[in-house]
C-alpha positions as CSV (number, residue, x, y, z in Angstrom):
1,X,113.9,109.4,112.3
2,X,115.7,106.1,113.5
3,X,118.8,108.4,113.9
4,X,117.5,110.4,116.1
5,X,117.2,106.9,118.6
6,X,120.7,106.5,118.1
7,X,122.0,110.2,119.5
8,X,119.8,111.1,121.8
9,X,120.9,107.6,124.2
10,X,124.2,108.6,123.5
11,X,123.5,111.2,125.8
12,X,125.4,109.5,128.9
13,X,128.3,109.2,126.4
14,X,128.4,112.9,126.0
15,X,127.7,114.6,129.7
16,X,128.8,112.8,132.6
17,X,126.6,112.3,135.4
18,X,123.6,111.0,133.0
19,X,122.5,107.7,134.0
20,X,120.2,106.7,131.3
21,X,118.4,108.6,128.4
22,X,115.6,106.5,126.2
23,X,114.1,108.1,123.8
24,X,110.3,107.1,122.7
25,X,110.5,107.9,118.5
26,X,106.6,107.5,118.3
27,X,105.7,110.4,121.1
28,X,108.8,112.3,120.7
29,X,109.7,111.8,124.4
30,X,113.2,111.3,126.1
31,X,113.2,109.8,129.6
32,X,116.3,111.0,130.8
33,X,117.8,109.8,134.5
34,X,120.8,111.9,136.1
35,X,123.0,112.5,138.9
36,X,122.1,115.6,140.7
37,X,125.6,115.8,141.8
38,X,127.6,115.5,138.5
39,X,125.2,117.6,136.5
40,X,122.5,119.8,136.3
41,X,118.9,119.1,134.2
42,X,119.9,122.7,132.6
43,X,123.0,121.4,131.0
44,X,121.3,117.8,129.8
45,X,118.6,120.4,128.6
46,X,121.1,122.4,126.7
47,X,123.0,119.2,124.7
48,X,120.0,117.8,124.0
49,X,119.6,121.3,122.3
50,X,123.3,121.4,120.6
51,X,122.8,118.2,118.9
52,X,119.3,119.4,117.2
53,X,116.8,118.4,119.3
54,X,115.3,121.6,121.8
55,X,113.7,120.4,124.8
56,X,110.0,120.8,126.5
57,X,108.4,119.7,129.1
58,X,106.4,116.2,128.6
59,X,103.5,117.4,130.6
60,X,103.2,121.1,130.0
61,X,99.8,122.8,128.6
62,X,101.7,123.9,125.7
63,X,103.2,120.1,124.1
64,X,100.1,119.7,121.7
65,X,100.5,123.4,120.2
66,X,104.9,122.8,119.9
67,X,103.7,119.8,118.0
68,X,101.9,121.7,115.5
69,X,104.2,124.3,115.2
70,X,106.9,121.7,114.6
71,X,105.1,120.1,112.2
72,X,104.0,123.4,110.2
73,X,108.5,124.0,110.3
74,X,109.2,120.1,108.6
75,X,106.0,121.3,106.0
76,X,107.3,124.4,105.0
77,X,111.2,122.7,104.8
78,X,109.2,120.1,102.3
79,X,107.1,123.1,100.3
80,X,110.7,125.0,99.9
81,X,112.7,122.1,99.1
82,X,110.0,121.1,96.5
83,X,109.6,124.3,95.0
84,X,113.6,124.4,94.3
85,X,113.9,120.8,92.8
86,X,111.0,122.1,90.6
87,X,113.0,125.0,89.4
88,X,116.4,123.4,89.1
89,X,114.5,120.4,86.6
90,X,113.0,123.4,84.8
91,X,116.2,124.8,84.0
92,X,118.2,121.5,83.4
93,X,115.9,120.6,81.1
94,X,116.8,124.0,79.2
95,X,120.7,122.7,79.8
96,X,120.0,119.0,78.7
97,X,118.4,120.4,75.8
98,X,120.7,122.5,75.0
99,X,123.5,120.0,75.1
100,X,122.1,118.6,72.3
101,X,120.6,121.2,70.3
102,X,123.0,123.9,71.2
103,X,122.9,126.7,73.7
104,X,124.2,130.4,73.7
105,X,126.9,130.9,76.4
106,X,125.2,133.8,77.7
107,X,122.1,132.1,78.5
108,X,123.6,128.9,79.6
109,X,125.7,130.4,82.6
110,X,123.1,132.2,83.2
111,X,120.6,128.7,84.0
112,X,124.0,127.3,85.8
113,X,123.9,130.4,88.4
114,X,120.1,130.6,89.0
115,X,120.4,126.6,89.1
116,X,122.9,127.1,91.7
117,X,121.0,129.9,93.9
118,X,118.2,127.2,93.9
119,X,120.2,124.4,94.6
120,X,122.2,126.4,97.8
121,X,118.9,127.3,99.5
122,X,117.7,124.2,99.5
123,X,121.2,122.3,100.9
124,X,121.6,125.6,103.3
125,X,117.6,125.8,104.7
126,X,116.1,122.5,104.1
127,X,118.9,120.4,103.9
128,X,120.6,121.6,106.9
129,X,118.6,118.9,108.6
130,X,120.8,116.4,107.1
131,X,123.8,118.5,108.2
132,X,123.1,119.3,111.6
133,X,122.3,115.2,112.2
134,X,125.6,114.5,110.6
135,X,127.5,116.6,112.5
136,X,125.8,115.5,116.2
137,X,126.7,111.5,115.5
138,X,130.7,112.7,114.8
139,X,129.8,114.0,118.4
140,X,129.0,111.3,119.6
141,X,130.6,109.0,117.6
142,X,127.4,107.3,116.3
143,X,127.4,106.4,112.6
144,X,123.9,106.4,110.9
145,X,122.4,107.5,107.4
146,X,122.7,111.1,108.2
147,X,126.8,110.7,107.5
148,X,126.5,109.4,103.9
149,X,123.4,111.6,103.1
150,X,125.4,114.8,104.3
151,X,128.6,113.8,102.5
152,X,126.9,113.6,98.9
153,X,125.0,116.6,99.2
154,X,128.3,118.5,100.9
155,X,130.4,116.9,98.2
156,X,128.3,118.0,95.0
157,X,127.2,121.1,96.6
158,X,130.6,122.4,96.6
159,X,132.1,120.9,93.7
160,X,128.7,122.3,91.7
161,X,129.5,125.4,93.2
162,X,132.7,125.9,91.8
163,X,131.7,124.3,88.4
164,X,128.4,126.8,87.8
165,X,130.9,129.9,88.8
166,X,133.9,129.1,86.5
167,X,131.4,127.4,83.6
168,X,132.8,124.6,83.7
169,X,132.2,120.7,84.3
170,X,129.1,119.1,85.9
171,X,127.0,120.7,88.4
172,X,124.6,118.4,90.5
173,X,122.0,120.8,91.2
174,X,119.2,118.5,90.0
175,X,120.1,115.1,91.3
176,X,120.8,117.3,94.7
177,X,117.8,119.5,95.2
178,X,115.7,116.5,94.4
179,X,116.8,114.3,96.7
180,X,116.7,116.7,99.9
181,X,113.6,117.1,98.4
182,X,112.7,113.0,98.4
183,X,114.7,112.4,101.6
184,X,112.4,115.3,103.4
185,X,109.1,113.7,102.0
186,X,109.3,110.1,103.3
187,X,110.9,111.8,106.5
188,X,107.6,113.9,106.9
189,X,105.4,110.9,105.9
190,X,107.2,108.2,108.7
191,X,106.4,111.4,110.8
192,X,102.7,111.6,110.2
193,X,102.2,107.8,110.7
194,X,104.2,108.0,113.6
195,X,101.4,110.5,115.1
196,X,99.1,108.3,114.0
197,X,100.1,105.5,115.9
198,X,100.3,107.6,119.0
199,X,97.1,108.9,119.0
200,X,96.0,105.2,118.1
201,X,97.5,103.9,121.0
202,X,96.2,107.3,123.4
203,X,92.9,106.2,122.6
204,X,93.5,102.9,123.6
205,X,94.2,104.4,126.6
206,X,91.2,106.6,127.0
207,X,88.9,103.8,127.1
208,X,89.8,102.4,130.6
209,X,88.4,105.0,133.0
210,X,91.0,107.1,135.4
211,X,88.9,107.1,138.3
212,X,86.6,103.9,140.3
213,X,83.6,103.7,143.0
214,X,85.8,102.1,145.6
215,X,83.6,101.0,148.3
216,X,84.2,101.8,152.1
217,X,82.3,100.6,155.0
218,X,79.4,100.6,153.3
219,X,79.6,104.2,151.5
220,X,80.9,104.5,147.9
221,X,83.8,106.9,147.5
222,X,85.1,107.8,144.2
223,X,89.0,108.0,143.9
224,X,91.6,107.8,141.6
225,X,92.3,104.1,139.7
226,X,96.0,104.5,140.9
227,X,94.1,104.6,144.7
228,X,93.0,101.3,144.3
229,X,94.3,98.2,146.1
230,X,94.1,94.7,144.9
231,X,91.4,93.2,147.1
232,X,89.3,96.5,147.5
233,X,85.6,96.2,146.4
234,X,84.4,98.6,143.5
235,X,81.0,99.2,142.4
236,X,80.1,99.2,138.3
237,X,77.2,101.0,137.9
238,X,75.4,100.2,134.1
239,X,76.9,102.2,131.5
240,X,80.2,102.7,133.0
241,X,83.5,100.9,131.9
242,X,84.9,98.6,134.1
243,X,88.0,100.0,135.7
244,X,89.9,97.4,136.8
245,X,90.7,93.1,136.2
246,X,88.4,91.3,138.9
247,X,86.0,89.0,140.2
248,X,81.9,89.6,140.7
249,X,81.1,89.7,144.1
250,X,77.4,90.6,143.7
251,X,74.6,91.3,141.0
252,X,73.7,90.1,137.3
253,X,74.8,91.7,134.3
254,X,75.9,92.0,130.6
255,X,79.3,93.5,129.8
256,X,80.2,94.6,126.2
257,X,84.0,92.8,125.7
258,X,84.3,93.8,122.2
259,X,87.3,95.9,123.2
260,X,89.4,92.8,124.3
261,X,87.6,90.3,121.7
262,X,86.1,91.8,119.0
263,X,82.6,90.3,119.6
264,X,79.8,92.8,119.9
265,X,77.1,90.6,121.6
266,X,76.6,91.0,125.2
267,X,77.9,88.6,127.7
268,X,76.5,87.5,130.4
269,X,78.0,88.4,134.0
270,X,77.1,86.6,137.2
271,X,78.8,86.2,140.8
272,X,81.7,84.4,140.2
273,X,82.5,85.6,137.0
274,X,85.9,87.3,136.1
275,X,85.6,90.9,134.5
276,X,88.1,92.9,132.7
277,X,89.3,96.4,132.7
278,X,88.1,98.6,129.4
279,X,84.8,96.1,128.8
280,X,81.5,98.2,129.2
281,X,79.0,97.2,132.2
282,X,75.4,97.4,130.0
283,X,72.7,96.8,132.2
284,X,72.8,96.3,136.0
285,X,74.4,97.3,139.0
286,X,77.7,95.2,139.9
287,X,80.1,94.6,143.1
288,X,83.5,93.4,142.2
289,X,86.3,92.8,143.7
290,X,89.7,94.4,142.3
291,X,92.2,91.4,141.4
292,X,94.9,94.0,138.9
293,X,94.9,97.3,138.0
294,X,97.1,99.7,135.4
295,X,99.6,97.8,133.2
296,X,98.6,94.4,135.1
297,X,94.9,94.4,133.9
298,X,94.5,92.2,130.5
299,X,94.0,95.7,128.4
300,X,96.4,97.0,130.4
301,X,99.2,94.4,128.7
302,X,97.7,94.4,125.6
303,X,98.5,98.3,125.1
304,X,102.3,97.5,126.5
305,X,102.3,95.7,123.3
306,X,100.7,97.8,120.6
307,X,103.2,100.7,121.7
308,X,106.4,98.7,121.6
309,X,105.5,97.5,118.1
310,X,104.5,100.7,117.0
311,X,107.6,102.5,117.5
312,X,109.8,99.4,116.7
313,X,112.1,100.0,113.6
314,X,111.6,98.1,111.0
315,X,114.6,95.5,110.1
316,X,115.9,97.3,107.0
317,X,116.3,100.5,108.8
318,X,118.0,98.8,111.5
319,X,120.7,96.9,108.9
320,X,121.3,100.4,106.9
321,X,122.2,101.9,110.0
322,X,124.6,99.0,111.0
323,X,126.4,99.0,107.9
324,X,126.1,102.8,107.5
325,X,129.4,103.9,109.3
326,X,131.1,100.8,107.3
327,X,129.3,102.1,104.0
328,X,130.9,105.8,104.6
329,X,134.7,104.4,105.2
330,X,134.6,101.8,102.2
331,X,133.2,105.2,99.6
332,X,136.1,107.3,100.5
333,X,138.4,105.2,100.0
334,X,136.4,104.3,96.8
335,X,136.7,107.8,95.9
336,X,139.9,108.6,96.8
337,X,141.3,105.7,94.1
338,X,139.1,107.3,91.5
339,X,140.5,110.8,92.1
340,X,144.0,109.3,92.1
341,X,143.4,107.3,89.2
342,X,142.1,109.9,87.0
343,X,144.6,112.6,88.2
344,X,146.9,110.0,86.2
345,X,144.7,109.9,83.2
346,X,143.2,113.2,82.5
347,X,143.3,115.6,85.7
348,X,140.5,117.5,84.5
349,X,137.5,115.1,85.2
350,X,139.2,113.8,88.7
351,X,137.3,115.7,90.6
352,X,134.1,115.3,88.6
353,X,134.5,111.7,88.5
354,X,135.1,111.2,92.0
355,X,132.7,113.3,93.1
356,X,129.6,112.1,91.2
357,X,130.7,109.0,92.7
358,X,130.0,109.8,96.0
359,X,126.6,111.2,94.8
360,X,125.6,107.8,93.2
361,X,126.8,106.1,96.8
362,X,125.9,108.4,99.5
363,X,122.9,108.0,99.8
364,X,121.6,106.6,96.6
365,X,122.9,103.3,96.6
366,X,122.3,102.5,100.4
């Protein structure tokens, strides 16, 4: 999530000798740049690791299979924190009933516990995400969402806890278990688009070819586009996609620009003409010489901006997490009048008062 924006280029904060580190949110990539003689890529490796997030190699065979074995861990974190939000509303509905109709003791402690075995596995397994982010911004000093979200759910676990054992006061098992449950949904559906906007923007990128006919004293060699020169001649035979921005030097064509425009008719291409990388050569033979290549050719620009806006955050997320480190500091104090308040007017429901406080706030009311 945004969050994870926020620690990971607070990397140079935490190990000296670390220049830089950016982290793409879309691909799930970190470009990290160090000082060989301060620290070692193993130890970079193994903080990126400490504050949740295990490293791989960008290029290695293996990165599409880690992404689906990833994904299949945030799934079954989702199926397990729904399945124990369904239980613990199944047996509070047993307790609300029973609040109004009557319940025997024997059955009612007994819904408390099993409530409260539910509502631990899914704060211990599932929502240990929300833990483990909380716990790397106090390392590095970053506040986000993760702070408030943690303290609710550490707040109610415990004081639910200690409620459901002695059978007494509130326990918080439902509101709790149901939002890890929430929180870990939207997480795993900004996920999912997030994929999906990468593999929009790689196919963008598979359309311009990785290799060009470059020709050389009057052979045609074909090398790799980074190869190319501006000012070299390159030869577009029909059917191929054009490889880089230039001008026709010789033959009649039509090229296919529906790529850069959105208009499927042919147009026509004659000597003189300017041609653009990603368009579609249709039916003759063409010379041309190369005038940009890579992230200089019109497509080439047009991609730079389809993959900063797609892993842009979107305004709101950016304000909660301004105001989140604010949000946490103005709650506890919040709670800590209520406690002191109540310990004045009736000590028993201090705790419970200031405590279901800091449910409603952290997150909920952010």
């Amino acid at each position: 999530c945004a969050a994870c924006v926020w620690l990971v280029e607070k990397l140079p904060e935490v190990v000296p000798g670390v220049v830089e580190s950016r982290l793409d949110m879309r691909r799930s990539l970190v470009r990290v740049r160090w000082d060989e003689d301060q620290v070692k890529l193993s130890q970079v490796a193994r903080t990126l690791d400490s504050l949740g997030y295990p490293p791989h190699p960008a290029k290695d065979a293996r990165t599409r299979e880690l992404q689906k074995v990833e994904d299949r861990k945030v799934l079954i974190r989702v199926g397990v924190a729904g399945a124990c939000a369904g239980n613990v509303m199944t047996l509070s509905l047993a307790l609300y009933g029973g609040a109004f109709s009557g319940i025997q003791d024997e059955y009612s402690n007994l819904f408390r516990l099993t409530s409260m075995a539910f509502g631990l596995v899914a704060l211990l397994w599932p929502g240990s995400l929300f833990f483990r982010g909380a716990w790397a911004a106090l390392r590095t000093k970053t506040a986000h969402l993760d702070l408030p979200i943690a303290l609710g759910l550490a707040a109610g676990g415990i004081t639910g806890t200690v409620n459901a054992i002695l059978g007494r006061g509130e326990i918080y098992f439902d509101s709790l278990t149901m939002l890890v449950f929430l929180l870990l949904v939207g997480r795993w559906v900004q996920r999912r688009q997030q994929r999906w906007a990468n593999d929009a923007v790689e196919l963008l990128f598979s359309v311009t070819p990785s290799s060009a006919r470059r020709v050389e004293e009057g052979s045609v060699r074909e090398v790799p586009i980074e190869a190319l020169q501006p000012g070299d001649i390159v030869e577009i035979r029909a059917g191929d996609a054009v490889p880089t921005d230039g001008m026709i030097l010789d033959g009649s064509s039509s090229v296919d620009q529906s790529l850069l425009t959105g208009e499927s008719a042919p147009v026509p291409a004659e000597i003189g003409d300017t041609i653009h990388a990603g368009t579609v050569n249709l039916s003759a033979r063409l010379l041309a010489r190369v005038d940009a290549i890579g992230n200089d050719t019109r497509v080439g620009k047009l991609m730079q901006l389809v993959e900063e806006c797609s892993h842009r955050r979107a305004p709101i997320v950016q304000m909660a997490d301004r105001i989140a480190g604010w949000f946490v500091v103005i709650v506890l104090c919040l709670a800590a009048i209520t406690l002191g308040i109540w310990l004045w007017l009736d000590p028993t429901q201090a705790v419970d008062n200031s405590v279901a406080l800091l449910i409603v706030c952290c997150p909920c009311a952010l």
